[in-house]
C-alpha positions in Angstrom: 0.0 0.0 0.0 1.5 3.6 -1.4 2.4 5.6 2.1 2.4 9.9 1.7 5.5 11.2 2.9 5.3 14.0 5.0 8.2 15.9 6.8 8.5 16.4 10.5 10.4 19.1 11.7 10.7 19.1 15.3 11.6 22.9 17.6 11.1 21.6 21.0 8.5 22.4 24.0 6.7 20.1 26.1 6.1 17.0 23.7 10.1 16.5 23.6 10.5 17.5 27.4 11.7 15.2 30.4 11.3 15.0 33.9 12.8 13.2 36.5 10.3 10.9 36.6 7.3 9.0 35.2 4.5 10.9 37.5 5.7 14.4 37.2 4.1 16.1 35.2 4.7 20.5 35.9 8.2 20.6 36.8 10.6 19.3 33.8 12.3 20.6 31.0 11.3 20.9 27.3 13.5 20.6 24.3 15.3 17.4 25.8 14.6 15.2 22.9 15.9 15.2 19.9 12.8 14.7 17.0 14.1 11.6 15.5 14.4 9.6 19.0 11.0 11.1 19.8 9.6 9.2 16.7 11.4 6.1 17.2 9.1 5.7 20.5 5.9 5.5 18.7 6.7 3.1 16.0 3.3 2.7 14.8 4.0 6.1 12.3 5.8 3.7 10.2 2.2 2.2 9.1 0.7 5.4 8.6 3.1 7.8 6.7 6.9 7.8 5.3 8.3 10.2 7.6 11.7 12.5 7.2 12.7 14.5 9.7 14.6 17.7 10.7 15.6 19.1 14.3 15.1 23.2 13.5 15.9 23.6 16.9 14.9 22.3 20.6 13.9 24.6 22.9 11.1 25.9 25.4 8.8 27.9 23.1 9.0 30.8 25.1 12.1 30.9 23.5 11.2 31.5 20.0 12.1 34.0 18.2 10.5 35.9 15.1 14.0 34.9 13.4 13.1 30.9 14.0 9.8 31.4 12.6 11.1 32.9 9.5 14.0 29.8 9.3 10.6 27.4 10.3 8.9 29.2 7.1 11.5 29.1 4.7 12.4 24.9 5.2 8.8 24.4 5.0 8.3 26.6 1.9 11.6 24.2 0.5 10.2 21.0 1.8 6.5 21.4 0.5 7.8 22.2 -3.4 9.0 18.8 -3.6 6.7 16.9 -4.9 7.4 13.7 -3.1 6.5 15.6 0.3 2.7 16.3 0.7 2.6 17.6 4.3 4.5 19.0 6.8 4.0 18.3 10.6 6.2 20.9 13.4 6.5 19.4 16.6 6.1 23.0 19.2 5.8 24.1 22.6 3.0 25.1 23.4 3.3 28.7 25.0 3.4 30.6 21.8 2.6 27.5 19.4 -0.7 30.2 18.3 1.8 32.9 17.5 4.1 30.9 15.6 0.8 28.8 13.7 -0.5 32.7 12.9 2.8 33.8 11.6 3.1 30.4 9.1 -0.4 30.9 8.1 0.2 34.5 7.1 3.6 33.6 5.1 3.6 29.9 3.6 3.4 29.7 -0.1 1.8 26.8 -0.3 -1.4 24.8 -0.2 -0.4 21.6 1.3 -1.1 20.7 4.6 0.9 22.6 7.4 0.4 21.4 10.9 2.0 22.4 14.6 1.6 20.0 17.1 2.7 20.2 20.9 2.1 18.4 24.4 0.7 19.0 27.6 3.0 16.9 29.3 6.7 16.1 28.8 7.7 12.6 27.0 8.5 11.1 30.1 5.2 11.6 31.7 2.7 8.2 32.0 0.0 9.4 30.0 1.6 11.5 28.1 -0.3 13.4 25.0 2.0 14.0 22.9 2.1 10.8 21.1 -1.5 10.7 20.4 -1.4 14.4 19.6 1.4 12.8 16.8 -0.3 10.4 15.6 -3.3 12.4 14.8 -1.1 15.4 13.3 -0.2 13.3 10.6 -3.3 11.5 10.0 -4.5 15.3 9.4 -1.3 16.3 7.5 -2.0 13.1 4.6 -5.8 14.0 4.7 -6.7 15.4 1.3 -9.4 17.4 3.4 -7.0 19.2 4.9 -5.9 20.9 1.7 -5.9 24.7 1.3 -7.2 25.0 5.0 -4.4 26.8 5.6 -2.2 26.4 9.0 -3.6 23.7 11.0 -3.1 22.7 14.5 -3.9 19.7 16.3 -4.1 19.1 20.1 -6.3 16.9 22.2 -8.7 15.6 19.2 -9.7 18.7 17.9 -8.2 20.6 15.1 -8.0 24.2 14.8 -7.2 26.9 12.3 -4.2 29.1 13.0 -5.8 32.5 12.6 -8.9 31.4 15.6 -6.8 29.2 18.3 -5.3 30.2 21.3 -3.7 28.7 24.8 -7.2 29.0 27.1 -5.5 26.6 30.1 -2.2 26.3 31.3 -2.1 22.9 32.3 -5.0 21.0 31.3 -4.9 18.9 28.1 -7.9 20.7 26.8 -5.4 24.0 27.2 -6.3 24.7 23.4 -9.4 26.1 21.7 -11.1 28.9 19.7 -13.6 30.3 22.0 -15.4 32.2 19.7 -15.6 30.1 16.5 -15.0 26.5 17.7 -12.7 23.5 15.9 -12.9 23.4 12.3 -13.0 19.1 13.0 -11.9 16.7 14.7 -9.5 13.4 14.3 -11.1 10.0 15.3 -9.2 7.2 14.7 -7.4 6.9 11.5 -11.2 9.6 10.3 -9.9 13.4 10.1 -13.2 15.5 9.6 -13.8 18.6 9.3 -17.1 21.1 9.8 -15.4 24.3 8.8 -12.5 26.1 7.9 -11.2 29.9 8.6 -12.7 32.1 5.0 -9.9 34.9 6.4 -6.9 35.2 3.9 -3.8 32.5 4.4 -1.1 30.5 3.0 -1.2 31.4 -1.2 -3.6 34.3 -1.0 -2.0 36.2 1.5 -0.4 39.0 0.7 2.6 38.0 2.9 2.9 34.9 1.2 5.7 35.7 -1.4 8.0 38.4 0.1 11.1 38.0 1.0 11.4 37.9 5.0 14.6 39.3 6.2 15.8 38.8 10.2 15.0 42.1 10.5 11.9 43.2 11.4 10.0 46.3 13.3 9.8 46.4 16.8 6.2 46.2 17.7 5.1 46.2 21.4 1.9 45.6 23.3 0.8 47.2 26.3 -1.9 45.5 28.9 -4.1 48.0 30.0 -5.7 47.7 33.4 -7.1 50.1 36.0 -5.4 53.2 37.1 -2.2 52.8 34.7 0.1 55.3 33.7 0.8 56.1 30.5 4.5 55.7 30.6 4.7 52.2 29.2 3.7 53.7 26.4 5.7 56.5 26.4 9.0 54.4 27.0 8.7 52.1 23.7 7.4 55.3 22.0 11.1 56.7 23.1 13.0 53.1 22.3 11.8 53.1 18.8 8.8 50.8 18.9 7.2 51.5 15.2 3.9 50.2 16.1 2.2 49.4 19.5 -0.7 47.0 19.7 -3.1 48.2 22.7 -5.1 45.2 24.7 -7.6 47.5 25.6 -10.4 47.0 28.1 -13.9 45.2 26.7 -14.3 46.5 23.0 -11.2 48.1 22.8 -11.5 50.6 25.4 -8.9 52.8 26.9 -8.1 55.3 29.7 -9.8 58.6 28.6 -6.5 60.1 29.1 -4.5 58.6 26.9 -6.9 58.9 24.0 -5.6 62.1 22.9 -2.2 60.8 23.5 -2.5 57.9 21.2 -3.8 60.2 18.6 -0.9 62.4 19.3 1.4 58.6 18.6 0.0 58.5 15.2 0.3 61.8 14.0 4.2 61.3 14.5 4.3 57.8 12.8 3.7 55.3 15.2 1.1 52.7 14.0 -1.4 52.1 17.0 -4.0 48.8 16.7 -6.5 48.4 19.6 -7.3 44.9 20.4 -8.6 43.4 23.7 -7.9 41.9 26.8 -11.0 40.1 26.8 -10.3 36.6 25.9 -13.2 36.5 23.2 -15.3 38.9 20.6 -14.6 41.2 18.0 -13.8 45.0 18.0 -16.0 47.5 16.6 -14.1 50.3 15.6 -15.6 53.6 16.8 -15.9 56.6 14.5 -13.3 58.5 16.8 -10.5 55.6 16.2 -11.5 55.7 13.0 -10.3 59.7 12.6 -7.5 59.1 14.4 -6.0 56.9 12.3 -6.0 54.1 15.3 -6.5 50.3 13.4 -8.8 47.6 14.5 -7.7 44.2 15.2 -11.3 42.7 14.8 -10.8 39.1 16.9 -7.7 38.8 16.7 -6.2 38.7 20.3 -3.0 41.2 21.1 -0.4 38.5 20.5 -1.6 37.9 17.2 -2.3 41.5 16.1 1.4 41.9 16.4 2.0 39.2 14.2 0.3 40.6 11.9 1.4 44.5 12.4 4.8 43.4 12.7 4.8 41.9 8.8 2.3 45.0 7.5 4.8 47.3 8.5 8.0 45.1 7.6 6.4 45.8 3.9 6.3 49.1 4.3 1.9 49.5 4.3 0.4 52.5 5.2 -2.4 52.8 7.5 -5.2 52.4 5.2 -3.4 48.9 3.9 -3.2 47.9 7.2 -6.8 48.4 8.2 -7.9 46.3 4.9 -4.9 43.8 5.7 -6.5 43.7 9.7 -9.8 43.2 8.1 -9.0 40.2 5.7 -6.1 38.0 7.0 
């Protein structure tokens, strides 16, 4: 029976981490395990795909860096216009697996399926998920369905798009989800189905899809807001050359009546403001008044994300009208 090959390309986190022993399950370290032995323990992949692999590098994914995305973007961009390889599977930690997923989505060139996959709990753990997690990866990355969905990520079951998950848990093996718009599908057994799929631009029709990404990019910066803060956070990156700032406001993007005048004062001297929200789910309404001011709205997309996104509008030199549309459509 004819086997897909996919490539695996493994960066770390949880689902290669060890502890010092079988039960423990919070206190270990991740990125202990190199991709290729991690395989070797769960041999039934050999019945399901042919598998090549590559160790990108193995680390805690708070770790990673907008330069290891870029190097994650440009061996999967090599890897997928081979003809031989129909799907690619990246084996990530899961603290900023959504940021990296987003930033892939936004930048692959490509139709074929692109999927991150982490863990819960290290390798060692009993129980641990990261080999189911695998296993249903690649039963997603070989799917035909799973074509042109753009960047997909699998934990616990459930697949996601890259644009709608996030990190909701910080423990819990249901740790991933997208509150507002659900799973596109799920992965049962050797069935990957899915319901839905994200309509917002990716992979081939993105307008990030075919530049050239340089390990350079423009400091972007987000400020929390809570009660009773000072305006000096913003005021400092202002000063230490941040070219945009993305603003978790309060509820629908909300802000200290203070600062509002500020902000406005941030854009008329070129810094590129986008209000998004601390509040976990929901979209933005832009109000007339942001609108004026030249402030951008980041719709549902949470803060970490909208920096994603600013950070490459602004690294191809957009203005703020582009960026608005680019906000409203990827």
């Amino acid at each position: 029976m004819y086997k897909k090959k996919i490539m695996l390309l493994g960066t770390g986190g949880t689902i290669a981490g060890k502890a010092v022993n079988s039960v423990e399950t919070a206190m270990y370290e991740a990125g202990q395990i190199n991709i290729k032995d991690l395989i070797r323990e769960i041999p039934v992949l050999e019945s399901i795909a042919q598998i090549e692999c590559e160790q990108v590098c193995n680390i805690d994914s708070a770790d990673i860096t907008l330069e290891i995305m870029v190097e994650l973007r440009n061996k999967i961009n090599k890897y997928l216009s081979r003809e031989d390889i129909k799907g690619i599977v990246v084996a990530h930690g899961t603290d900023t697996l959504e940021e990296t997923a987003y930033f892939l989505n936004l930048t692959i060139t490509s139709s074929k399926p692109v999927v991150l996959v982490g863990a819960m709990r290290p390798a060692t753990a009993f129980s641990a998920d990261g080999i189911m997690n695998m296993i249903n990866a690649i039963y997603v990355a070989i799917s035909e369905h799973s074509i042109n969905k753009g960047v997909l990520v699998v934990m616990n079951d459930r697949i996601y798009a890259a644009r709608e998950v996030s990190k909701t848990h910080t423990t819990g093996l249901d740790a991933f989800t997208s509150l507002e718009l659900g799973s596109l599908g799920n992965v049962n057994g050797e069935g990957v189905n899915f319901y839905q799929q994200s309509l917002r631009k990716h992979t081939l029709e993105s307008c990030f899809s075919k530049i050239d990404l340089k390990n350079s990019f423009p400091i972007v910066d987000v400020v929390y807001c809570v009660a009773g803060m000072s305006y000096r956070t913003i005021e400092l990156f202002i000063k230490n050359g941040s070219q945009g700032i993305v603003i978790a406001g309060f509820g629908n993007g909300n802000i200290n009546s203070k600062f509002k005048e500020k902000l406005k004062n941030a854009v008329k001297t070129g810094t590129v403001i986008v209000m998004s929200s601390r509040v976990a789910s929901g979209e933005i309404v832009a109000g007339q008044a942001a609108k004026e001011t030249g402030i951008i709205c980041a719709g549902n997309l949470n803060p970490q994300k909208a920096r994603i996104l600013l950070i490459l509008a602004l690294a191809t030199n957009k203005n703020l009208n582009e960026i608005q549309e680019i906000f409203a459509t990827h």
